[in-house]
Structures are given as structure tokens and as C-alpha cells.
N, CA, C and O atoms as a CHARMM CRD file, in Angstrom:
* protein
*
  304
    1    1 UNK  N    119.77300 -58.36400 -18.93200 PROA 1      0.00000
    2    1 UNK  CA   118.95700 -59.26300 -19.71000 PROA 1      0.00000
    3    1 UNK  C    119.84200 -60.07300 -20.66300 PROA 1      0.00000
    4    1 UNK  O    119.59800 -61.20900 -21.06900 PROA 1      0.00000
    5    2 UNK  N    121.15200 -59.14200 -21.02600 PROA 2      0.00000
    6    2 UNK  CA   121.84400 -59.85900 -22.37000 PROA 2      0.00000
    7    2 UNK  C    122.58000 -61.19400 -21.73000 PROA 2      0.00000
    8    2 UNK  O    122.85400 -62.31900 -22.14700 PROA 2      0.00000
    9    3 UNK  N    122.80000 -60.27900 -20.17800 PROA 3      0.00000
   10    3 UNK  CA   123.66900 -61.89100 -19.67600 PROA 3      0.00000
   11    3 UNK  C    122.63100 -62.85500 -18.91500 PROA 3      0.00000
   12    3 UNK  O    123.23600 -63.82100 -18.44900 PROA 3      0.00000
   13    4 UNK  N    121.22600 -62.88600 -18.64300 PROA 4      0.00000
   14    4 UNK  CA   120.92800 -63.82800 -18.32600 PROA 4      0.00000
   15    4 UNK  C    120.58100 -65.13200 -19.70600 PROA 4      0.00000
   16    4 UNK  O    120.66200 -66.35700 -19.80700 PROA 4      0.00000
   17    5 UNK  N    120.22400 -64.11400 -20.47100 PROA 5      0.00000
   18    5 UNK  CA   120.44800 -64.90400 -22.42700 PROA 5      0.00000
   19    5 UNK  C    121.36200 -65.68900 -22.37100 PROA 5      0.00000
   20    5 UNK  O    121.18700 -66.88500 -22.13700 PROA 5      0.00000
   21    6 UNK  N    121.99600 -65.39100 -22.48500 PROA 6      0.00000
   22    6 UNK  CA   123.70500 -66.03300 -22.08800 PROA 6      0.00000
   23    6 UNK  C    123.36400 -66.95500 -21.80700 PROA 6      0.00000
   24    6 UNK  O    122.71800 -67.83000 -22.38500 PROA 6      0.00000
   25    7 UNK  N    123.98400 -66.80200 -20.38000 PROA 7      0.00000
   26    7 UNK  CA   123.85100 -67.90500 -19.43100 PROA 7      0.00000
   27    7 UNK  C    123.12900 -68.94800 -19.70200 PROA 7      0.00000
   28    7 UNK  O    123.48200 -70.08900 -19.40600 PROA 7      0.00000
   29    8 UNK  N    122.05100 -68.66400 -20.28800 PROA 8      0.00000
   30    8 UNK  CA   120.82100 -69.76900 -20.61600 PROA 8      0.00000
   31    8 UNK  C    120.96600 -70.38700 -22.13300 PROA 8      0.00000
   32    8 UNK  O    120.09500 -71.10200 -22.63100 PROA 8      0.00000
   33    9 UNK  N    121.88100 -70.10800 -22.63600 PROA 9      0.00000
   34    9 UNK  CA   122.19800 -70.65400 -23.85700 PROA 9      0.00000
   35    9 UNK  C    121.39000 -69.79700 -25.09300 PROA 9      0.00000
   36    9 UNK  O    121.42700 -70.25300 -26.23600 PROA 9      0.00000
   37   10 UNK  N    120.88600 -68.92500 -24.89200 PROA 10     0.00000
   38   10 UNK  CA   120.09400 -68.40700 -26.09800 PROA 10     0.00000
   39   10 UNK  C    120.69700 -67.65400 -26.89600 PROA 10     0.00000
   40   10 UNK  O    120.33300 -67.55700 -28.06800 PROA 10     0.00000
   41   11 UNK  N    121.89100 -66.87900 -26.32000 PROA 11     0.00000
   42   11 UNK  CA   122.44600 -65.87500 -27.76400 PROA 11     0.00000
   43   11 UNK  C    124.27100 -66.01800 -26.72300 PROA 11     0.00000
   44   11 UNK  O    124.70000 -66.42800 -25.64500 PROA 11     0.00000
   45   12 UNK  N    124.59300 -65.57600 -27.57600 PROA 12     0.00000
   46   12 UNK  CA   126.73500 -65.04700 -27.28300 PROA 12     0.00000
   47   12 UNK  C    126.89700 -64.36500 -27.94600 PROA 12     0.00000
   48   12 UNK  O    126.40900 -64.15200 -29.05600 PROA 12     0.00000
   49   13 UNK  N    128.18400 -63.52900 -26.93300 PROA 13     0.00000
   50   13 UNK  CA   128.45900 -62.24300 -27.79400 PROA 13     0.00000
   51   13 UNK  C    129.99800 -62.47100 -28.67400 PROA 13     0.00000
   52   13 UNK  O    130.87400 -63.30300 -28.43500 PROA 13     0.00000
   53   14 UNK  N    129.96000 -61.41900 -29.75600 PROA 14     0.00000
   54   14 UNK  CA   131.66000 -61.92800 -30.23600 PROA 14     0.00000
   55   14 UNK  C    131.87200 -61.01500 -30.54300 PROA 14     0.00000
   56   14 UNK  O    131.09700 -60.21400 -31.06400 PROA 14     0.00000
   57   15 UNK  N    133.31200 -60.84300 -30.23300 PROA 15     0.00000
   58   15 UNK  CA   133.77200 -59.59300 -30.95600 PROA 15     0.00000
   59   15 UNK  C    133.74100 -59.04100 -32.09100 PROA 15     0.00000
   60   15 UNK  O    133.54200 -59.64000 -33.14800 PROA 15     0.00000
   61   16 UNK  N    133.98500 -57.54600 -31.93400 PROA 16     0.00000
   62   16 UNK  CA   133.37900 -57.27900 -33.72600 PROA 16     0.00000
   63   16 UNK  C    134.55200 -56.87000 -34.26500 PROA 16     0.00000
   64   16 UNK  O    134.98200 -55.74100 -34.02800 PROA 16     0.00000
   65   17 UNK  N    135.13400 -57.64600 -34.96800 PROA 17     0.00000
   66   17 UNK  CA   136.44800 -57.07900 -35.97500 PROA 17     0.00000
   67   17 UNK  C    136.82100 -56.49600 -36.20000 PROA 17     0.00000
   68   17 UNK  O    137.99400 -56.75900 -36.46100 PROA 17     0.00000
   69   18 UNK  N    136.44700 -55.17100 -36.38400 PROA 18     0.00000
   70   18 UNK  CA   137.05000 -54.04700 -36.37200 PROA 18     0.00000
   71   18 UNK  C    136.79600 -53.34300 -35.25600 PROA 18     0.00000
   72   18 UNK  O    137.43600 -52.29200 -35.26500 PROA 18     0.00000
   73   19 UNK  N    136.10700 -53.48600 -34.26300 PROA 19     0.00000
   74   19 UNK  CA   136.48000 -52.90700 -33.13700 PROA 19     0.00000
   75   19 UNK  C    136.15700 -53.24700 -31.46000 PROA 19     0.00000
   76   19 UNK  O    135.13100 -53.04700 -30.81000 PROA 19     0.00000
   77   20 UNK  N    137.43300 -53.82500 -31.07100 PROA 20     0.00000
   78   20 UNK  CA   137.46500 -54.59600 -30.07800 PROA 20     0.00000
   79   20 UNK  C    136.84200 -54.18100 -29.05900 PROA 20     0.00000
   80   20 UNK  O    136.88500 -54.84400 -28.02300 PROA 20     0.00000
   81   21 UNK  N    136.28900 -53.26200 -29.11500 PROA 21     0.00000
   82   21 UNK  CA   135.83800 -52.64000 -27.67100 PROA 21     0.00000
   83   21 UNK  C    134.37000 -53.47400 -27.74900 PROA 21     0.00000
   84   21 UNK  O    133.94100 -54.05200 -26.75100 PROA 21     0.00000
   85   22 UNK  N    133.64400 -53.47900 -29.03900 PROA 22     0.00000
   86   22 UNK  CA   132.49100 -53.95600 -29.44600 PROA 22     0.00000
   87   22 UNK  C    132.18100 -55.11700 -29.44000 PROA 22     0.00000
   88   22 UNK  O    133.01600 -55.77400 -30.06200 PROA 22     0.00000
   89   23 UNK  N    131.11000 -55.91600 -28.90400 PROA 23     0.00000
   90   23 UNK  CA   130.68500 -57.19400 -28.94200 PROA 23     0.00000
   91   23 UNK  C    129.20000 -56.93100 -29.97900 PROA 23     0.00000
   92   23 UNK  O    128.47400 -55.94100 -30.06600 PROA 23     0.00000
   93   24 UNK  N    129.15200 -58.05900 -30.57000 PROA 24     0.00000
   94   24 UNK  CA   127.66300 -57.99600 -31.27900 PROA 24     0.00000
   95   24 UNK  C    127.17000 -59.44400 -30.42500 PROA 24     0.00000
   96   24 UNK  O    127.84900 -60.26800 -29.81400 PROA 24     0.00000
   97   25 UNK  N    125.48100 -59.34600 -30.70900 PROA 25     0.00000
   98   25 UNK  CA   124.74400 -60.47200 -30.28900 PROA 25     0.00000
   99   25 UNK  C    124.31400 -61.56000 -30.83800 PROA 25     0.00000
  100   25 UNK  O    123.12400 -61.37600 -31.09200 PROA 25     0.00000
  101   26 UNK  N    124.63000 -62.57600 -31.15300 PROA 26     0.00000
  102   26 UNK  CA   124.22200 -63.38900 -32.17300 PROA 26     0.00000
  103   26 UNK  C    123.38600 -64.63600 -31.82500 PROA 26     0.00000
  104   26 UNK  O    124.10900 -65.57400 -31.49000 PROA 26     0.00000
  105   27 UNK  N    121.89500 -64.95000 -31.80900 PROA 27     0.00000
  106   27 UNK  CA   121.42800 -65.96000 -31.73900 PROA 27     0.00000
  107   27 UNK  C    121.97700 -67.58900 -31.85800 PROA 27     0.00000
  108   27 UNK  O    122.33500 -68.10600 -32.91600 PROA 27     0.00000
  109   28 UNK  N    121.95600 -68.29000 -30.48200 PROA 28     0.00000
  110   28 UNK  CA   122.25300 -69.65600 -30.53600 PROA 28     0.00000
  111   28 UNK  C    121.39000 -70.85400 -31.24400 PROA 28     0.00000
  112   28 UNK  O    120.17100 -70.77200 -31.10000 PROA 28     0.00000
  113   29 UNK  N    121.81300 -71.76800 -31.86500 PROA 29     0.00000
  114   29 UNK  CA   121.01700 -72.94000 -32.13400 PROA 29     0.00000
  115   29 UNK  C    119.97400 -72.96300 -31.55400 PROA 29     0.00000
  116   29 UNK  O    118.95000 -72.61300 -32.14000 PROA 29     0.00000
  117   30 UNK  N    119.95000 -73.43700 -30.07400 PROA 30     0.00000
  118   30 UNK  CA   119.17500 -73.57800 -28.94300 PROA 30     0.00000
  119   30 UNK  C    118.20500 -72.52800 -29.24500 PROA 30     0.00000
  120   30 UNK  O    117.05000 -72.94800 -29.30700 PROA 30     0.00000
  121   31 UNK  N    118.44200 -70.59100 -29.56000 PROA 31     0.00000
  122   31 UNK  CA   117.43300 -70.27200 -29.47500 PROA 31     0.00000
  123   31 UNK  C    116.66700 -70.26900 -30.89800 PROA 31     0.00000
  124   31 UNK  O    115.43700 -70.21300 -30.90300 PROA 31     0.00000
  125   32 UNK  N    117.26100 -70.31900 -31.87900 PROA 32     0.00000
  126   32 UNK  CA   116.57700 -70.80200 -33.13400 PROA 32     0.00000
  127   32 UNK  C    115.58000 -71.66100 -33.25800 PROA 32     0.00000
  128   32 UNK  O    114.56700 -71.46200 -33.92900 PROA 32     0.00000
  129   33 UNK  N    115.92800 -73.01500 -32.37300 PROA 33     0.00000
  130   33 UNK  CA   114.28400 -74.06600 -32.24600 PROA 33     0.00000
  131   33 UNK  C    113.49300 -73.34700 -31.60300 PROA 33     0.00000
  132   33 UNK  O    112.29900 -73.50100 -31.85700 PROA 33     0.00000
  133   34 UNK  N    113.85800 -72.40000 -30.63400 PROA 34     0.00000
  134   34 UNK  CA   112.35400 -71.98500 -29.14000 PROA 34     0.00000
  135   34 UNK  C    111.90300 -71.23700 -30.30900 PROA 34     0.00000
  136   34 UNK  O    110.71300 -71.41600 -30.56500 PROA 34     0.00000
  137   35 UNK  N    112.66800 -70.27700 -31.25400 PROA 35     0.00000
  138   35 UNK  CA   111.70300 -69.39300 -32.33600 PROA 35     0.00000
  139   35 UNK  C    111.00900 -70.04200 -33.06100 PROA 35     0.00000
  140   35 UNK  O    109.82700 -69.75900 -33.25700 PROA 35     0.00000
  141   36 UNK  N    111.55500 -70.94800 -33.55100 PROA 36     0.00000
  142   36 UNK  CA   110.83700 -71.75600 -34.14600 PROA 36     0.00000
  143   36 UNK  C    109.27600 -72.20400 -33.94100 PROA 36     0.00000
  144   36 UNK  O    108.37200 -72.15000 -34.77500 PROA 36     0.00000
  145   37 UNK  N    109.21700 -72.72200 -32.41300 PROA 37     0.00000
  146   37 UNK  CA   108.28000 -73.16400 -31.75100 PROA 37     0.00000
  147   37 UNK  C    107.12200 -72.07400 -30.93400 PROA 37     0.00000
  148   37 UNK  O    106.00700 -72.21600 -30.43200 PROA 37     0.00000
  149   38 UNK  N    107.73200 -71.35300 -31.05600 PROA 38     0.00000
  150   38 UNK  CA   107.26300 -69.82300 -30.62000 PROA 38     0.00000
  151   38 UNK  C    106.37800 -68.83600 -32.39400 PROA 38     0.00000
  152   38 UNK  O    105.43100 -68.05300 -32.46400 PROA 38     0.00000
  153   39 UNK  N    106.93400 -69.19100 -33.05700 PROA 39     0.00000
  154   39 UNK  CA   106.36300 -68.96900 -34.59000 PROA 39     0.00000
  155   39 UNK  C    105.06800 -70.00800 -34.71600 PROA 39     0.00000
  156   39 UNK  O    103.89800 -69.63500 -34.80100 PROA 39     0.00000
  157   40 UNK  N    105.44600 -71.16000 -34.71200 PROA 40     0.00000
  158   40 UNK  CA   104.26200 -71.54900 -34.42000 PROA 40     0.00000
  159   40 UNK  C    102.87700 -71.75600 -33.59400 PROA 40     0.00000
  160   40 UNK  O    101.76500 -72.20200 -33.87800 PROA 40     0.00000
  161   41 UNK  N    103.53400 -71.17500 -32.35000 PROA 41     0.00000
  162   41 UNK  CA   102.21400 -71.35300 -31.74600 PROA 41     0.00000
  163   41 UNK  C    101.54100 -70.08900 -31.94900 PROA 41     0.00000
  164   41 UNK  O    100.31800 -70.14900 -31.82300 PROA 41     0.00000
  165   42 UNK  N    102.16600 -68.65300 -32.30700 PROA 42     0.00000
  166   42 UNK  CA   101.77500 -67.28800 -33.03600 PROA 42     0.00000
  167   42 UNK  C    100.95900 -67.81800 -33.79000 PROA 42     0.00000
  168   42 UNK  O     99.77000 -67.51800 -33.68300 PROA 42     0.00000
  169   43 UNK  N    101.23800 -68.40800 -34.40100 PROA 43     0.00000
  170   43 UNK  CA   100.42400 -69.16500 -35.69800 PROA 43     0.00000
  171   43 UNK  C     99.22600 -69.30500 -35.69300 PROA 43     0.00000
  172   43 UNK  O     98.31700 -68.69200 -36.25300 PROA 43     0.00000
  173   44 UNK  N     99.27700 -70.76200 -34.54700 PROA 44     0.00000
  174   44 UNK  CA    98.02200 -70.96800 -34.34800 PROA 44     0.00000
  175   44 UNK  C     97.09100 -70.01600 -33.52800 PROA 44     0.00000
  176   44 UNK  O     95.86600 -70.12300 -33.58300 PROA 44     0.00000
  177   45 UNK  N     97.42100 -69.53100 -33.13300 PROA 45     0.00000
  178   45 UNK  CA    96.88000 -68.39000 -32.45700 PROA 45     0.00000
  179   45 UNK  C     95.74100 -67.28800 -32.55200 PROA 45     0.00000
  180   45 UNK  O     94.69000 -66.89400 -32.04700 PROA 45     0.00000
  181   46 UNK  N     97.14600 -66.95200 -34.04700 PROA 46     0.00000
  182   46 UNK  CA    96.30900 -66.40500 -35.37500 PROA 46     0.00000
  183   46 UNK  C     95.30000 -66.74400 -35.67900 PROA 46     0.00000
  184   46 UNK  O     94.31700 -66.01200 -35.79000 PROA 46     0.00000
  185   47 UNK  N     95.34900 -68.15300 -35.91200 PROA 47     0.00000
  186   47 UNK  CA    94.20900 -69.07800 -36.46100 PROA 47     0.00000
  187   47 UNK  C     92.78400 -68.85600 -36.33500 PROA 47     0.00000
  188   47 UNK  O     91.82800 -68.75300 -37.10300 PROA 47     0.00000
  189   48 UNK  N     93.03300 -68.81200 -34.81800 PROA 48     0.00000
  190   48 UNK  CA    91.97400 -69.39400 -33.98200 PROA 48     0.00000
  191   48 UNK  C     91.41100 -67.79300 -33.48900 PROA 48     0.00000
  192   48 UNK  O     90.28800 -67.56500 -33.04100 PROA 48     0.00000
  193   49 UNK  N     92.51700 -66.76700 -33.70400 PROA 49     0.00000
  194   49 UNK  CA    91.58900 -64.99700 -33.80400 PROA 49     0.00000
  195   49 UNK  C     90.52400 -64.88300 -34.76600 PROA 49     0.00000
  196   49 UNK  O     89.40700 -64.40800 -34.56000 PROA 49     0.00000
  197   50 UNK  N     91.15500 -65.55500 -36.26300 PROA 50     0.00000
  198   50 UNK  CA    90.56200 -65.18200 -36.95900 PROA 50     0.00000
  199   50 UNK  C     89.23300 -66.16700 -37.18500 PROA 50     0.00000
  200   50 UNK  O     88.30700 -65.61000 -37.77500 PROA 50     0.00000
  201   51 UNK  N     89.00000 -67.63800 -36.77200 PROA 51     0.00000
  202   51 UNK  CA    88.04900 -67.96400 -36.63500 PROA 51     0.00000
  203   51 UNK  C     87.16000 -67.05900 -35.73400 PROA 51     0.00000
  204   51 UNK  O     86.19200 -66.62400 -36.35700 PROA 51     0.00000
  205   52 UNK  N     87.21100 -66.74800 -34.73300 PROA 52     0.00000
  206   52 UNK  CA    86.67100 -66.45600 -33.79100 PROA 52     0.00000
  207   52 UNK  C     86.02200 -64.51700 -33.88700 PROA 52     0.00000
  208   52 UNK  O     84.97300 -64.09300 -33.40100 PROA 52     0.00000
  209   53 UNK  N     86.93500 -63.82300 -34.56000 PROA 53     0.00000
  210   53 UNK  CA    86.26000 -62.66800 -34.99200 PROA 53     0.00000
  211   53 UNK  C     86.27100 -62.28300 -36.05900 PROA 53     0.00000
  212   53 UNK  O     86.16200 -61.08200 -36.30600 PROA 53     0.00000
  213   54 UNK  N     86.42500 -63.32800 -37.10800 PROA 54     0.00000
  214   54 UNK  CA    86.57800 -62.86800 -38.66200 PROA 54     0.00000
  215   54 UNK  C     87.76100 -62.56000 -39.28600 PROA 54     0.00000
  216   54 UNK  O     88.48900 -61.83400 -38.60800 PROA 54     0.00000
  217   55 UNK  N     88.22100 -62.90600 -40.45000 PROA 55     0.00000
  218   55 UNK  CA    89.40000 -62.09600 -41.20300 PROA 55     0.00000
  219   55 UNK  C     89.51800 -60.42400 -41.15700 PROA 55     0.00000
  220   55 UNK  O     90.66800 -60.01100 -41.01200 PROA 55     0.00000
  221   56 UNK  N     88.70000 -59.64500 -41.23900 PROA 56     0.00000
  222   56 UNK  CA    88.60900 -58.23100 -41.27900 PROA 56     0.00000
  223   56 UNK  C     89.09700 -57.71900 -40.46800 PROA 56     0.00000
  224   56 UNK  O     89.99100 -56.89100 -40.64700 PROA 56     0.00000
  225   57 UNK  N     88.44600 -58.22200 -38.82700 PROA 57     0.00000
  226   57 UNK  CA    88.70500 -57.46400 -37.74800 PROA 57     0.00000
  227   57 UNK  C     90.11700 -58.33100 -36.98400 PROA 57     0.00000
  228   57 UNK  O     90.80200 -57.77600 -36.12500 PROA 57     0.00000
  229   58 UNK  N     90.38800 -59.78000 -37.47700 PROA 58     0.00000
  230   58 UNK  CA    91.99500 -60.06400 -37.32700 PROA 58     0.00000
  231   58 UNK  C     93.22400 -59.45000 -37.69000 PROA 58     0.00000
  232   58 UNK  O     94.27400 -59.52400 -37.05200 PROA 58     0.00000
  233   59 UNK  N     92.98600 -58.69600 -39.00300 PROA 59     0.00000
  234   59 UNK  CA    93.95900 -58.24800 -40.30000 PROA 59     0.00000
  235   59 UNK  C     93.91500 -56.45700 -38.90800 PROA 59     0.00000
  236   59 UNK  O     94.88800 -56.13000 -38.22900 PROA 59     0.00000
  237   60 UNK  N     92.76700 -55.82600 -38.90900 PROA 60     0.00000
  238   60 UNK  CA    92.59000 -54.72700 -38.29600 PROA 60     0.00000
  239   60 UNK  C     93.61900 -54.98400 -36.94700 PROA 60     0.00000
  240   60 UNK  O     94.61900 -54.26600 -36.92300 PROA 60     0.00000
  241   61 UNK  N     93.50500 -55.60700 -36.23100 PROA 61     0.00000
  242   61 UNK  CA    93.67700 -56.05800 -34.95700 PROA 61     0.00000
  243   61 UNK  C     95.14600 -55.87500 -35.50200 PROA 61     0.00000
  244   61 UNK  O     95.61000 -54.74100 -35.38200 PROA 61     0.00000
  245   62 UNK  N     96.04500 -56.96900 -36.16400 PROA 62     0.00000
  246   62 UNK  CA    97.41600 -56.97200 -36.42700 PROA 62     0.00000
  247   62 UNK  C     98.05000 -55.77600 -37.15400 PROA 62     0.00000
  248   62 UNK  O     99.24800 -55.79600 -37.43500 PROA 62     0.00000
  249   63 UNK  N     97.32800 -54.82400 -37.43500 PROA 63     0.00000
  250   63 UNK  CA    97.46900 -54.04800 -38.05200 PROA 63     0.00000
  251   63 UNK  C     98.13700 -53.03000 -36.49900 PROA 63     0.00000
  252   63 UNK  O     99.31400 -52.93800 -36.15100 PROA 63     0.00000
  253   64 UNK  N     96.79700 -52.33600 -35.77300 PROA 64     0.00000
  254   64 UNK  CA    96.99200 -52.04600 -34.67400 PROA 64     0.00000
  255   64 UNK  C     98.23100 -52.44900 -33.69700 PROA 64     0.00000
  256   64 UNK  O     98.81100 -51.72800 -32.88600 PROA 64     0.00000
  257   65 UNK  N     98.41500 -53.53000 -33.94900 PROA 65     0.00000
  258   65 UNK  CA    99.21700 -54.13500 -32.90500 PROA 65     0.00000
  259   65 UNK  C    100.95800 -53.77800 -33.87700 PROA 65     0.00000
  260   65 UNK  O    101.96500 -53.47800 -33.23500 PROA 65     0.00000
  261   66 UNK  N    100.96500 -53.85100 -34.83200 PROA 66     0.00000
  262   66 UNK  CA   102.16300 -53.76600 -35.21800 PROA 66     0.00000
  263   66 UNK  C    102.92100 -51.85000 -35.25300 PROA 66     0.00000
  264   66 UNK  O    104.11600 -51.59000 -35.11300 PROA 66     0.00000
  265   67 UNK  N    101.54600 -50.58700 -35.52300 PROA 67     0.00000
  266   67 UNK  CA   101.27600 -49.58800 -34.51500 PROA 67     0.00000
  267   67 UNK  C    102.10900 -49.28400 -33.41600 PROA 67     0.00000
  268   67 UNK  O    103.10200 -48.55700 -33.37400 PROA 67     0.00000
  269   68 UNK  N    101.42300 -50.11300 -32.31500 PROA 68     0.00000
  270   68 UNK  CA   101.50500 -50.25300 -31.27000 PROA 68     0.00000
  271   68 UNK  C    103.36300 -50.52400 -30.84900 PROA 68     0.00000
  272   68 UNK  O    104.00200 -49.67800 -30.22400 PROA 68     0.00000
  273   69 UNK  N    103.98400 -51.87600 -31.35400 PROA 69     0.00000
  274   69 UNK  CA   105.24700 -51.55300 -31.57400 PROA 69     0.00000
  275   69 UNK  C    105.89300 -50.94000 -31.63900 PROA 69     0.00000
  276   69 UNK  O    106.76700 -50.68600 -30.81000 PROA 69     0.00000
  277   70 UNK  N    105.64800 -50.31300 -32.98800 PROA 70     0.00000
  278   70 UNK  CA   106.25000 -49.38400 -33.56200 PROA 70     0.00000
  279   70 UNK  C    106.44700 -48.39400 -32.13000 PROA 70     0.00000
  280   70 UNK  O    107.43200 -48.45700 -31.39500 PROA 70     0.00000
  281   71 UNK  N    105.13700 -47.37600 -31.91300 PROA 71     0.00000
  282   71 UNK  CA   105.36500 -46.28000 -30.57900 PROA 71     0.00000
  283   71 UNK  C    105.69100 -47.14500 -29.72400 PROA 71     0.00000
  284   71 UNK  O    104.54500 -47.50000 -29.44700 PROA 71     0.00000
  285   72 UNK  N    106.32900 -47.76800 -29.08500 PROA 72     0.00000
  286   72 UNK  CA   106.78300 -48.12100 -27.99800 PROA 72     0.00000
  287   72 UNK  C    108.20500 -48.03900 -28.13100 PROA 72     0.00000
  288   72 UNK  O    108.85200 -47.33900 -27.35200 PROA 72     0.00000
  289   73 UNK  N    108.85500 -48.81600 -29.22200 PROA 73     0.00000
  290   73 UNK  CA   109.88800 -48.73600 -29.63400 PROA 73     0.00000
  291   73 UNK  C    110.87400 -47.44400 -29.75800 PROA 73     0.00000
  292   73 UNK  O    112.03900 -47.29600 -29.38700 PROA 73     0.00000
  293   74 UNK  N    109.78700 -46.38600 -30.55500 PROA 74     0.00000
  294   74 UNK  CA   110.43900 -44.87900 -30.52100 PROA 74     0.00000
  295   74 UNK  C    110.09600 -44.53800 -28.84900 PROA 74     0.00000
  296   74 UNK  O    110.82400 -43.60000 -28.52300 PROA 74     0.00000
  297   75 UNK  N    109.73800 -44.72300 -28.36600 PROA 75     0.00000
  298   75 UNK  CA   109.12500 -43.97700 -26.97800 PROA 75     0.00000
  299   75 UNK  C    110.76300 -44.22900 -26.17600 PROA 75     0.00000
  300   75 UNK  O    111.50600 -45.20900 -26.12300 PROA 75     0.00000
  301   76 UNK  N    110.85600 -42.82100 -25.61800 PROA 76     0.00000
  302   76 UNK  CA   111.63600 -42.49400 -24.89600 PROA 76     0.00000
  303   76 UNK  C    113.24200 -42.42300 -24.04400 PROA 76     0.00000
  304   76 UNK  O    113.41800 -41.62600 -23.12300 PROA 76     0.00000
């Protein structure tokens, strides 16, 4: 996955200074605007949850979902 990133201009790796064996990952320009544009359409998104089922059960919902992360993340 890290090298099709690459390839596609979204992140490069560089060595890490104190130890050459190590590369770190560092986000490109290129992918800084797609976040960018990707933040916003989250956004609106948002928006249009919370028109549609209320602030209460939006806030609940993101609540859940950030949860949800979380165990996936520790999982296995």
C-alpha cells in the first residue's frame, strides 16, 4: 500500500537520522490538497446527517463511530 502511495505521489519515505535502516512516511503536497478536499466533503456530509436526523442522534452516531475505530485499530 506504502508503495502504491508512492508511486502516486501521495506520501515519500526518508531516512531517519539516526537510523539508517529506518524510513519514516511523510505526506506530499499533492496529498495535503486531496485532504483537504476530502475534509470537506466529511463536512458536508456531516451537515446534511445532522439535518436529516437531528443534532442528538448525529453527535450519538459520531460518537459510535469514533468507538468503532478505536476496536478495529486494537484488533488483532
Amino acid at each position: 500500500m506504502v508503495r502504491r502511495l508512492e508511486r502516486a505521489g501521495l506520501l515519500e519515505r526518508r531516512r531517519d537520522p539516526d537510523d539508517a535502516r529506518s524510513r519514516t512516511v511523510y505526506p506530499t503536497p499533492r496529498s495535503r490538497l486531496l485532504e483537504a478536499g476530502v475534509r470537506r466533503s466529511v463536512g458536508a456530509i456531516g451537515d446534511d446527517l445532522e439535518q436529516e436526523i437531528g443534532p442528538a442522534a448525529a453527535s450519538r452516531l459520531r460518537e459510535l463511530a469514533a468507538l468503532a475505530t478505536v476496536a478495529l485499530r486494537t484488533e488483532g
